[in-house]
The first five atom37 places (N, CA, C, CB, O) and aatype in JSON, in Angstrom:
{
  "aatype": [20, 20, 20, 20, 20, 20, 20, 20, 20, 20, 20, 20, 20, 20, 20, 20, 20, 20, 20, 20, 20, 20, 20, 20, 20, 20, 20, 20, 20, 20, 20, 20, 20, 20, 20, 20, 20, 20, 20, 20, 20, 20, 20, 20, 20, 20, 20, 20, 20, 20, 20, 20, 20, 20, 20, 20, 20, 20, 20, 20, 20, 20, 20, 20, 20, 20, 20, 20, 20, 20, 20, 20, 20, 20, 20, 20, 20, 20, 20, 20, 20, 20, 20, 20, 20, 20, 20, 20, 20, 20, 20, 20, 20, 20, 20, 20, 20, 20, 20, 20, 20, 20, 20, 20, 20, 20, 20, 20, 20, 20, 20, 20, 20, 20, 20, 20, 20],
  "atom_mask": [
    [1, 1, 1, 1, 1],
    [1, 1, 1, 1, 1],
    [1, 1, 1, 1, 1],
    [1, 1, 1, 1, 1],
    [1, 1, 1, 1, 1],
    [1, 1, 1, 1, 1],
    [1, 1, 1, 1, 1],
    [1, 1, 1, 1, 1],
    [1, 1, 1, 1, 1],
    [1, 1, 1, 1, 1],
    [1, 1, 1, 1, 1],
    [1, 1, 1, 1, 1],
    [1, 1, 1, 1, 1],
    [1, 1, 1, 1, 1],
    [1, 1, 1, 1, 1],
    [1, 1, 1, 1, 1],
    [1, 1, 1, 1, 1],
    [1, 1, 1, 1, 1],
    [1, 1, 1, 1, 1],
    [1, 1, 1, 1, 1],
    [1, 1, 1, 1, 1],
    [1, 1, 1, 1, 1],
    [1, 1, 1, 1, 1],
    [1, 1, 1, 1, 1],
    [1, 1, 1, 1, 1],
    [1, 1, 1, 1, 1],
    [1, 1, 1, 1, 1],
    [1, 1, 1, 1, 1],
    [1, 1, 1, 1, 1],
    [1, 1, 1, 1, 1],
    [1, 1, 1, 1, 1],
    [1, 1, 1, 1, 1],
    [1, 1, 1, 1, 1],
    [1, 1, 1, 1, 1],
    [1, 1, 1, 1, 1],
    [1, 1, 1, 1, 1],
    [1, 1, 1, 1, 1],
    [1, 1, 1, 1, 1],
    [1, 1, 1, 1, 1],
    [1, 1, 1, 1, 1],
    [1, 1, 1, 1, 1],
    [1, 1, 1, 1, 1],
    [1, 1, 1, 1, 1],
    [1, 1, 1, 1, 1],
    [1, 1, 1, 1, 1],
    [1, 1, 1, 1, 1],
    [1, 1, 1, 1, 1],
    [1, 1, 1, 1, 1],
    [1, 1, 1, 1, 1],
    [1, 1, 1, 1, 1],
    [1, 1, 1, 1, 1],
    [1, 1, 1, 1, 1],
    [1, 1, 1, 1, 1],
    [1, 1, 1, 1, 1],
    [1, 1, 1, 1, 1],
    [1, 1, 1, 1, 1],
    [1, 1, 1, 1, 1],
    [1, 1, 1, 1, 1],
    [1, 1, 1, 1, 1],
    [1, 1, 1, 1, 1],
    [1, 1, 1, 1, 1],
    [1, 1, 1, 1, 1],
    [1, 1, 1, 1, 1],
    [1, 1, 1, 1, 1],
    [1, 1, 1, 1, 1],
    [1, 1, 1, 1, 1],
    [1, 1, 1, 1, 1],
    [1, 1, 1, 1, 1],
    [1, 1, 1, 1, 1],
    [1, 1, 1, 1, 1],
    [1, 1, 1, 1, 1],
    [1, 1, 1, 1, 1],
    [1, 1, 1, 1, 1],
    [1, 1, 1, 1, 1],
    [1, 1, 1, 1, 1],
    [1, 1, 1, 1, 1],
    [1, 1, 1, 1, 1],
    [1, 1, 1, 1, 1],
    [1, 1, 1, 1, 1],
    [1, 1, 1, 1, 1],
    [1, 1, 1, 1, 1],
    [1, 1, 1, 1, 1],
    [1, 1, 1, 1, 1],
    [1, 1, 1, 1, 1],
    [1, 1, 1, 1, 1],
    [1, 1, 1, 1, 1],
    [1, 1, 1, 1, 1],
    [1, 1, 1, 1, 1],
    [1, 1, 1, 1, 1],
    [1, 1, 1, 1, 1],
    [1, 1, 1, 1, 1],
    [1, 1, 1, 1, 1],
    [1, 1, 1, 1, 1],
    [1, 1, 1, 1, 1],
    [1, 1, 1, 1, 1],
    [1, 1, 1, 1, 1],
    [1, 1, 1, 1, 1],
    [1, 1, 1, 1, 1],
    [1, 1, 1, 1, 1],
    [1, 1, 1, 1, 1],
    [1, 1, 1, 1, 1],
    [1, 1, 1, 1, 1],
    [1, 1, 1, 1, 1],
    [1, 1, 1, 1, 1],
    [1, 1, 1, 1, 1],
    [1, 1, 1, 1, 1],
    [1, 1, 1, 1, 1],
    [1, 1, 1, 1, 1],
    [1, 1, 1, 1, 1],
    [1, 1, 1, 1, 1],
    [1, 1, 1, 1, 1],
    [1, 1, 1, 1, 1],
    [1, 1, 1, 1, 1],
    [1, 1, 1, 1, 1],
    [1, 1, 1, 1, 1],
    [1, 1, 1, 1, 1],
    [1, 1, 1, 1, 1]
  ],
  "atom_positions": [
    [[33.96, 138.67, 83.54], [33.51, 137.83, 82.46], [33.73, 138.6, 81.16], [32.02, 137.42, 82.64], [33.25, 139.71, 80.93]],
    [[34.61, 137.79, 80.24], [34.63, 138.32, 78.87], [33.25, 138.04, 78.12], [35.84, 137.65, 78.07], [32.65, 137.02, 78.48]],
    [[32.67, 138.83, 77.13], [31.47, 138.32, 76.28], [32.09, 138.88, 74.91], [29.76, 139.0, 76.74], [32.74, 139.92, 74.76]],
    [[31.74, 137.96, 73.97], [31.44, 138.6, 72.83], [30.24, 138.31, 72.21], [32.33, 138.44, 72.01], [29.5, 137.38, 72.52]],
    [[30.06, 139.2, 71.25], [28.4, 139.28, 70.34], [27.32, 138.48, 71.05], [28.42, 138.49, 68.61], [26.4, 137.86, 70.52]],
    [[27.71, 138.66, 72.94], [26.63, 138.34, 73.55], [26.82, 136.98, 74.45], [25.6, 138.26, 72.53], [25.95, 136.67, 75.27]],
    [[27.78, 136.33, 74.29], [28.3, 135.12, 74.38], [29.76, 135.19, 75.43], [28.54, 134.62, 72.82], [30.6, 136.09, 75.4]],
    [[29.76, 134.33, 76.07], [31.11, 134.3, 77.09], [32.18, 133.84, 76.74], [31.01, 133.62, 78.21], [32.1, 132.67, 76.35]],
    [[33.2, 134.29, 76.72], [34.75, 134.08, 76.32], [35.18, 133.41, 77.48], [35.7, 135.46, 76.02], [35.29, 132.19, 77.6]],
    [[35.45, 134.33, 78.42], [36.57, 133.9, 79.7], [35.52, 134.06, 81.05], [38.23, 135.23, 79.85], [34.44, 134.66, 80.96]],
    [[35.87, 133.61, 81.93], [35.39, 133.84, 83.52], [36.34, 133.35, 84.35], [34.03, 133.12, 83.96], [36.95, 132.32, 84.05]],
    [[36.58, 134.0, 85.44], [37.52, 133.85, 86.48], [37.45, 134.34, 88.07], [38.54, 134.41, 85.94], [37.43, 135.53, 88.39]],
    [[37.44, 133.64, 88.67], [37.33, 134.47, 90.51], [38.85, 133.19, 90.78], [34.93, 133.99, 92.06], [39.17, 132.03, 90.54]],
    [[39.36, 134.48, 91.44], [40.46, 134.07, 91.8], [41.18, 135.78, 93.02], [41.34, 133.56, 90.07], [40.94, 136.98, 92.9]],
    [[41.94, 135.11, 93.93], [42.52, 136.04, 94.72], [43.3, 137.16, 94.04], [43.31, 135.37, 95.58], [44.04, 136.91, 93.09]],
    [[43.16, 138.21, 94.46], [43.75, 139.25, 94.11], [45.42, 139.36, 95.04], [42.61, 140.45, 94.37], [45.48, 139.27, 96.27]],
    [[46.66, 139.56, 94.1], [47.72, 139.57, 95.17], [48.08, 141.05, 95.22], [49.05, 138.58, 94.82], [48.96, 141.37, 96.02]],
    [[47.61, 141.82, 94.61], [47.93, 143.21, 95.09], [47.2, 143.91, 96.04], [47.93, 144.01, 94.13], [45.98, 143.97, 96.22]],
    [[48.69, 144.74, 96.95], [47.52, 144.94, 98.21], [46.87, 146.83, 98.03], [48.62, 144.62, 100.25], [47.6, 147.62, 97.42]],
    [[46.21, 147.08, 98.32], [44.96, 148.19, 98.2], [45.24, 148.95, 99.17], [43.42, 147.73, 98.34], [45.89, 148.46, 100.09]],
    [[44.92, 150.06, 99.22], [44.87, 151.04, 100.81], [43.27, 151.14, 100.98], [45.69, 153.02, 100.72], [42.82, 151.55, 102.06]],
    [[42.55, 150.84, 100.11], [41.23, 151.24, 100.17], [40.31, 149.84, 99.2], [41.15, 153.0, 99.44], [40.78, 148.82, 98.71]],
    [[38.76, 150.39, 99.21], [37.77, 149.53, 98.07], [38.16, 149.92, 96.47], [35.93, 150.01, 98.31], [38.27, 149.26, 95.44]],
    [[38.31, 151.44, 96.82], [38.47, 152.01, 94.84], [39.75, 151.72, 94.6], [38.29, 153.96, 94.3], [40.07, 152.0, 93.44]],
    [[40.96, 151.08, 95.5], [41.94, 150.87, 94.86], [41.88, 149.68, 94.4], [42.92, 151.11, 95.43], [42.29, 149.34, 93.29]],
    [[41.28, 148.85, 95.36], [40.84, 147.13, 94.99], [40.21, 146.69, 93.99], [40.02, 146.51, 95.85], [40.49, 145.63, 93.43]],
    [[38.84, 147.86, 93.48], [37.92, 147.56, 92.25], [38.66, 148.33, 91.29], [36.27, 148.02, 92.35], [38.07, 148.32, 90.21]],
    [[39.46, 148.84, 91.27], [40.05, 149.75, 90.13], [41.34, 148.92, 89.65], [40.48, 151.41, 90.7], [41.55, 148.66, 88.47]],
    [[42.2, 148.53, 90.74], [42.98, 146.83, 90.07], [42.66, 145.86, 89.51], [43.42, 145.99, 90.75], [43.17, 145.59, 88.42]],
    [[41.62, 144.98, 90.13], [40.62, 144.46, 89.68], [40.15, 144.75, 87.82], [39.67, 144.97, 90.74], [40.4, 144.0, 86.88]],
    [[39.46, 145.98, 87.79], [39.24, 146.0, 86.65], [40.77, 146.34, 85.49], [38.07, 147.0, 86.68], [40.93, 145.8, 84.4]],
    [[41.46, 147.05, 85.94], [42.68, 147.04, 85.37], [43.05, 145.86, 84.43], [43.57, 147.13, 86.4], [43.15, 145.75, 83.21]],
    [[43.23, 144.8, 85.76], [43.78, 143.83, 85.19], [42.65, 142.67, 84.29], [44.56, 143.26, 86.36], [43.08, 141.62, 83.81]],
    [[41.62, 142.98, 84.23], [40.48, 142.29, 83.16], [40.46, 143.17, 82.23], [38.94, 142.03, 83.64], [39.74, 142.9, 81.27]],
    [[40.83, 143.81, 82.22], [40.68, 145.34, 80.68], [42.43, 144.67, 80.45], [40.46, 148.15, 81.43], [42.71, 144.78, 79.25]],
    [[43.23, 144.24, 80.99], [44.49, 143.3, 80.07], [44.41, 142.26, 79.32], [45.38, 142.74, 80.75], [45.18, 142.05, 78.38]],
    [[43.1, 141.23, 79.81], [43.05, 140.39, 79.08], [42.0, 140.62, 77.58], [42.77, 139.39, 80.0], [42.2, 140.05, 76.51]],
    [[40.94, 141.55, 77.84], [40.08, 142.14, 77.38], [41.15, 142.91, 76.09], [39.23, 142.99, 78.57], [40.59, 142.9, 74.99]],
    [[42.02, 143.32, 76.09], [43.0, 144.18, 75.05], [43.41, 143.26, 74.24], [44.3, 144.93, 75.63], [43.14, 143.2, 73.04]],
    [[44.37, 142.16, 75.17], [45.2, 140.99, 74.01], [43.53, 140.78, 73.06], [46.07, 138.87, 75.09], [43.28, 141.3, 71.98]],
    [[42.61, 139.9, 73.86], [41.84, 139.6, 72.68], [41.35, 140.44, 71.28], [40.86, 139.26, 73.22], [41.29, 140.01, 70.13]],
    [[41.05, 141.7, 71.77], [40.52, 142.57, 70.85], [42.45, 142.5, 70.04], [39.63, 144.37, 71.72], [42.53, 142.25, 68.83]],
    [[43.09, 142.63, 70.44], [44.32, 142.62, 69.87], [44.5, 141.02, 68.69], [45.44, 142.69, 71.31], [44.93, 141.18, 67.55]],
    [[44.25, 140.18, 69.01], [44.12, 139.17, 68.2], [43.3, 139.19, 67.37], [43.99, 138.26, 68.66], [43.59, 139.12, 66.17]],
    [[42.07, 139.29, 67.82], [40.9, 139.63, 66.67], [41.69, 140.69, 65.44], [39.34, 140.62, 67.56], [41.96, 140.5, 64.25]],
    [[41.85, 141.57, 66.12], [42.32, 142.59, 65.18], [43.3, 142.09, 64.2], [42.92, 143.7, 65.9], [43.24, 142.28, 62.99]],
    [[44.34, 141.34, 64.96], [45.53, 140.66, 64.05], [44.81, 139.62, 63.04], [46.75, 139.74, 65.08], [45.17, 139.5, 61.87]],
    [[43.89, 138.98, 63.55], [43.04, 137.98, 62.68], [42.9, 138.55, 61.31], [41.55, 137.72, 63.3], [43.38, 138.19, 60.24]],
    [[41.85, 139.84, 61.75], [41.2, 140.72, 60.94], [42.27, 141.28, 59.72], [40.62, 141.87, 61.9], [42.02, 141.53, 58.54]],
    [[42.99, 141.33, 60.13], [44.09, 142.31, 59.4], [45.41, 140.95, 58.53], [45.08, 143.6, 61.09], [46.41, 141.46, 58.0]],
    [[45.28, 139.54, 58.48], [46.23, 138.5, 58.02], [45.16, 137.97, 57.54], [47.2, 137.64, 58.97], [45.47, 137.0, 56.84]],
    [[43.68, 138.2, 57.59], [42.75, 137.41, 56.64], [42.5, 136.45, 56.83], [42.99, 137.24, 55.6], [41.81, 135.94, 55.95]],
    [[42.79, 135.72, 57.83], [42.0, 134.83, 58.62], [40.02, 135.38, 58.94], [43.04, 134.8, 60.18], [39.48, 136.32, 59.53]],
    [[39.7, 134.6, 58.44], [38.07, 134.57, 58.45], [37.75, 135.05, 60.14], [37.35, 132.69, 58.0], [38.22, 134.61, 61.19]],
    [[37.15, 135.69, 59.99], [36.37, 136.47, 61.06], [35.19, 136.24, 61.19], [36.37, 137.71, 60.97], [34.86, 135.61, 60.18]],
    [[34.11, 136.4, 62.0], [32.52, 136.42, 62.7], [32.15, 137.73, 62.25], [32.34, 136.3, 64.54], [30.94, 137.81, 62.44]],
    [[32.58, 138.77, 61.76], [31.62, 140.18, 61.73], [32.43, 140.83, 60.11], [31.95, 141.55, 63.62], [33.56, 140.58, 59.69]],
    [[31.68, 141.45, 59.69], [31.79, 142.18, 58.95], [33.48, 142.77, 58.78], [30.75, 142.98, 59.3], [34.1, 142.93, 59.83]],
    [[33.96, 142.99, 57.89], [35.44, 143.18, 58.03], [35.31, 145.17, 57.96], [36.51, 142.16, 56.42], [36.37, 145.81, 57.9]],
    [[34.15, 145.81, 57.97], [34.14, 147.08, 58.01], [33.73, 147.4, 59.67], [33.14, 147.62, 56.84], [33.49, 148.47, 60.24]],
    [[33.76, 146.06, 60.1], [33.49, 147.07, 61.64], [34.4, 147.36, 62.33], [32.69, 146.56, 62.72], [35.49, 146.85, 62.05]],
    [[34.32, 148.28, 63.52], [35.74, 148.95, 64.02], [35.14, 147.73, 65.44], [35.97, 151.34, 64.32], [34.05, 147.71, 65.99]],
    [[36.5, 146.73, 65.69], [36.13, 146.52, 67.08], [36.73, 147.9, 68.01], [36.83, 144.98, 67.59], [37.41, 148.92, 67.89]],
    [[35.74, 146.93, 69.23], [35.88, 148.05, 70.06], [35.46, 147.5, 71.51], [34.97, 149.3, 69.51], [35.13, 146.32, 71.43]],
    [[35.38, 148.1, 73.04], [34.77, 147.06, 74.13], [34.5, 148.02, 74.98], [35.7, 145.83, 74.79], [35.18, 149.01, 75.26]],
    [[33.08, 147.56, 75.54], [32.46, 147.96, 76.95], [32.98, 147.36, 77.91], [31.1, 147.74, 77.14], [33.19, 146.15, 78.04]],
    [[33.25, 148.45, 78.78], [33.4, 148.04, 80.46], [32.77, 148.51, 81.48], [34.53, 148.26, 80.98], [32.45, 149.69, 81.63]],
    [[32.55, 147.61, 82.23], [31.56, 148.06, 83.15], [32.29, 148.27, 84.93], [30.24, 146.77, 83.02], [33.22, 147.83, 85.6]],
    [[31.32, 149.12, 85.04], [32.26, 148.95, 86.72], [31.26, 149.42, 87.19], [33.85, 149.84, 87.25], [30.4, 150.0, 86.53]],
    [[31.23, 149.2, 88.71], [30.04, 149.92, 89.83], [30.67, 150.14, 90.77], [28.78, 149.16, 90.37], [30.15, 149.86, 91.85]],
    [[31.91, 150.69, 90.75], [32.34, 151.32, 91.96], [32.55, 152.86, 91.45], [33.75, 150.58, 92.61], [33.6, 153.18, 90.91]],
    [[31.99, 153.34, 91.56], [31.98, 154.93, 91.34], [33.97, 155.82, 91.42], [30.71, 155.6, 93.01], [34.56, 156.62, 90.69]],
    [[34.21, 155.29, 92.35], [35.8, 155.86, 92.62], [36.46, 155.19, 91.46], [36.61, 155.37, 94.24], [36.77, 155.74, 90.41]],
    [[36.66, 153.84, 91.8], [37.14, 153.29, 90.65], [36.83, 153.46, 88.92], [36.92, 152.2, 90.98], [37.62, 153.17, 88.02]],
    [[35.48, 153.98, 88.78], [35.37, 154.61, 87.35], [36.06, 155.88, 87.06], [33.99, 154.87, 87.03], [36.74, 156.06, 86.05]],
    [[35.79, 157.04, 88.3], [35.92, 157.92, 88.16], [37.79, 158.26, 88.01], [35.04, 158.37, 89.08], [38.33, 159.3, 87.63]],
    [[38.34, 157.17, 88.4], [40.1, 156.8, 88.12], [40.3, 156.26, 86.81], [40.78, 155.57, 89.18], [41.35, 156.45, 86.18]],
    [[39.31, 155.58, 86.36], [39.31, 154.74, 84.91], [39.04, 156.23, 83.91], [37.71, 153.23, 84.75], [39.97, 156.5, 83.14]],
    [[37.99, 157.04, 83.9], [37.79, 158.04, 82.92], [38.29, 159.45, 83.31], [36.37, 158.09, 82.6], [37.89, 160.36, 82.58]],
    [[39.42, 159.9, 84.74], [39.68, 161.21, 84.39], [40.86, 160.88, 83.61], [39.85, 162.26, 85.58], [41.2, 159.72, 83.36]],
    [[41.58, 162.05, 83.16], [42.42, 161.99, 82.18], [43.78, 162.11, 83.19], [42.12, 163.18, 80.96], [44.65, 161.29, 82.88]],
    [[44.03, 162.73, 84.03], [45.05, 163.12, 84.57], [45.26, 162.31, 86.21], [44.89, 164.7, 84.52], [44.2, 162.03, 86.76]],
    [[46.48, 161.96, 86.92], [46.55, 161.42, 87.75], [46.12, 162.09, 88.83], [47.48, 161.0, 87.75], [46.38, 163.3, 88.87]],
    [[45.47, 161.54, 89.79], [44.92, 162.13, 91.44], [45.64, 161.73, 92.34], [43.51, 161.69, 92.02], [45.57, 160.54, 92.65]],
    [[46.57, 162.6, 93.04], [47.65, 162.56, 94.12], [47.09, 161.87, 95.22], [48.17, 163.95, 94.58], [48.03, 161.7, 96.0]],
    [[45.83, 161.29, 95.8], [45.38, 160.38, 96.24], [45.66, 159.09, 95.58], [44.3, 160.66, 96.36], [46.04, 158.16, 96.3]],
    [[45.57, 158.97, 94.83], [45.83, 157.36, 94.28], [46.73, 157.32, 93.06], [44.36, 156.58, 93.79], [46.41, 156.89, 91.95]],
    [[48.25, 157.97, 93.54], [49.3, 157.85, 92.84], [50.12, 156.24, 92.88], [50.12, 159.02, 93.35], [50.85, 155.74, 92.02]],
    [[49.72, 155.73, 94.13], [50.19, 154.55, 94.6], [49.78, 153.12, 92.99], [49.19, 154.34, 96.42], [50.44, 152.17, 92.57]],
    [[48.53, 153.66, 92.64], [47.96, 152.7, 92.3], [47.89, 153.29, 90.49], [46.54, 152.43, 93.31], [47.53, 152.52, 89.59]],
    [[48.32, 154.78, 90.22], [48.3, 155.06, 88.81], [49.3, 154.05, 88.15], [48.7, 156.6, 88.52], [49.26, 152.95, 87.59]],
    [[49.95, 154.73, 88.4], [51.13, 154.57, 87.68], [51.35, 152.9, 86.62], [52.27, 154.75, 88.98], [51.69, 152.81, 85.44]],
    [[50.84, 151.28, 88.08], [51.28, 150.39, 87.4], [49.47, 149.88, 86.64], [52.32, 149.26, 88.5], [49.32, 148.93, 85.87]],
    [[48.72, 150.5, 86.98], [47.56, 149.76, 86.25], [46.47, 151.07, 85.48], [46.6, 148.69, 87.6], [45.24, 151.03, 85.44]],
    [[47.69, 152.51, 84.76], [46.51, 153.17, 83.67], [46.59, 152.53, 82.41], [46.69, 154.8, 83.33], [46.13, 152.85, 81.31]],
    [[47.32, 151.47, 82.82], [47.73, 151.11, 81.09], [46.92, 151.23, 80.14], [48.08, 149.81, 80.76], [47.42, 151.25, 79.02]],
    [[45.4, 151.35, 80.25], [44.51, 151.14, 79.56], [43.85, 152.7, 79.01], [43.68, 150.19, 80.35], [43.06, 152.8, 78.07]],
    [[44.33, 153.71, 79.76], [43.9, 154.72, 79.36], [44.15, 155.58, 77.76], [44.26, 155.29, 80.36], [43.55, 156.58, 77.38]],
    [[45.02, 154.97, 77.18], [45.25, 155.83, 76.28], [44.24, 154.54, 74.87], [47.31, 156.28, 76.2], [44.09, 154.91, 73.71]],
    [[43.82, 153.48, 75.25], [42.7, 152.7, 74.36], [41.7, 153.52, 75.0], [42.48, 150.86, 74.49], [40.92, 153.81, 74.09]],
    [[41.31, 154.02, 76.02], [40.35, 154.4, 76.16], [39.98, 156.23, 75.85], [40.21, 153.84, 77.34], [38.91, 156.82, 75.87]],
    [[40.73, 156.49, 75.7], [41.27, 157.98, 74.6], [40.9, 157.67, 73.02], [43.36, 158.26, 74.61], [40.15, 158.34, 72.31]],
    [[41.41, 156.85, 72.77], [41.01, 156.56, 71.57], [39.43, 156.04, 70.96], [41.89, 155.71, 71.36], [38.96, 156.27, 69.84]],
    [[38.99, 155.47, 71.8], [37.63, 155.15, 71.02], [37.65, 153.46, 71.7], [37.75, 155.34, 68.86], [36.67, 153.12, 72.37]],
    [[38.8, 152.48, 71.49], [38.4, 151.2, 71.58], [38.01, 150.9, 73.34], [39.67, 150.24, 70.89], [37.53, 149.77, 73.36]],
    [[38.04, 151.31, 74.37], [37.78, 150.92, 75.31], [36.83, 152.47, 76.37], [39.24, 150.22, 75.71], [37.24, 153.54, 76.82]],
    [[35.14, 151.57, 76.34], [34.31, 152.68, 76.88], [34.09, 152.09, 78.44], [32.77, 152.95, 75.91], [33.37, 151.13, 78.7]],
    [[34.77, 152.79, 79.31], [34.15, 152.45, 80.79], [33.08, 153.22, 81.18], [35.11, 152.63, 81.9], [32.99, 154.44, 81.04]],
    [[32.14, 152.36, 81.76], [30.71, 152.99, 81.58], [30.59, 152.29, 83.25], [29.42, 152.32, 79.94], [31.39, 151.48, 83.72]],
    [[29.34, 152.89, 83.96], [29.27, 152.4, 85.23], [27.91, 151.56, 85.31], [29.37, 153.57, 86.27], [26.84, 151.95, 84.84]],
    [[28.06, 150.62, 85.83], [26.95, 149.71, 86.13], [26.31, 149.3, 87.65], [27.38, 148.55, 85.54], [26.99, 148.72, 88.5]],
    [[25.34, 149.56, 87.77], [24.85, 149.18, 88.98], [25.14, 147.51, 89.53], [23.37, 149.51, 88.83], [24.91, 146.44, 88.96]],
    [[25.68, 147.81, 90.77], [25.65, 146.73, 91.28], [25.18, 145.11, 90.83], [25.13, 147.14, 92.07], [25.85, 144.12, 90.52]],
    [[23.41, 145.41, 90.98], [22.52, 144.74, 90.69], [22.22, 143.93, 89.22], [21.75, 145.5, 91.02], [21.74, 142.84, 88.92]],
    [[22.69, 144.93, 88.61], [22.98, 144.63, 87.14], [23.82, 143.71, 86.12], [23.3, 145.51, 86.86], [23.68, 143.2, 85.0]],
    [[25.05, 143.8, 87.41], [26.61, 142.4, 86.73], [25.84, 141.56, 86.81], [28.32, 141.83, 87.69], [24.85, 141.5, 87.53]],
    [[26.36, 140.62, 85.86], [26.17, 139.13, 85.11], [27.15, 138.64, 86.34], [26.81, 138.85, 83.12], [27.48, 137.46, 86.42]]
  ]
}
């Protein structure tokens, strides 16, 4: 589920077609590919922001986005910096997101189970 300023953008359950050797490769695709759609938007906003098209927030704020995950493996693939020869299979086509998350705009943070919306 996408949210902004608290509010839902997108939602989706739908089959996954990539196949996994494991759970942390499955929740770590998984989130991969929602941190893609999660980018274009902050990417539009931004383009909004920046052609002067009227915006919802303050034009001094830095966007930016939380992610959540509760699979522990799969975070711990989302925030090291360097690839793990265990799950080379699965670096390569879905870190795309790591170098927004180097920068500041994308914080993967871990969430309990119990806790997802």
């Amino acid at each position: 589920m996408l949210m902004f300023t608290g509010m839902p953008l997108t939602w989706a359950s739908k089959l996954q077609m990539e196949i996994a050797f494991s759970t942390v490769g499955i929740q770590y695709i998984a989130f991969s590919q929602a941190l893609r759609k999660v980018l274009r938007m902050m990417q539009l906003a931004q383009e909004a922001k920046e052609t002067g098209v009227p915006v919802f927030w303050d034009p001094n704020t830095t966007l930016m986005c939380k992610a959540f995950e509760d699979n522990m493996g799969a975070l711990e693939l989302a925030n090291v910096p360097k690839m793990q020869p265990q799950a080379k299979h699965i670096n390569i086509k879905y870190r795309h997101f790591r170098h927004h998350a180097n920068s500041g705009k994308v914080k993967v943070q871990h969430v309990d189970t119990e806790y997802q919306l």
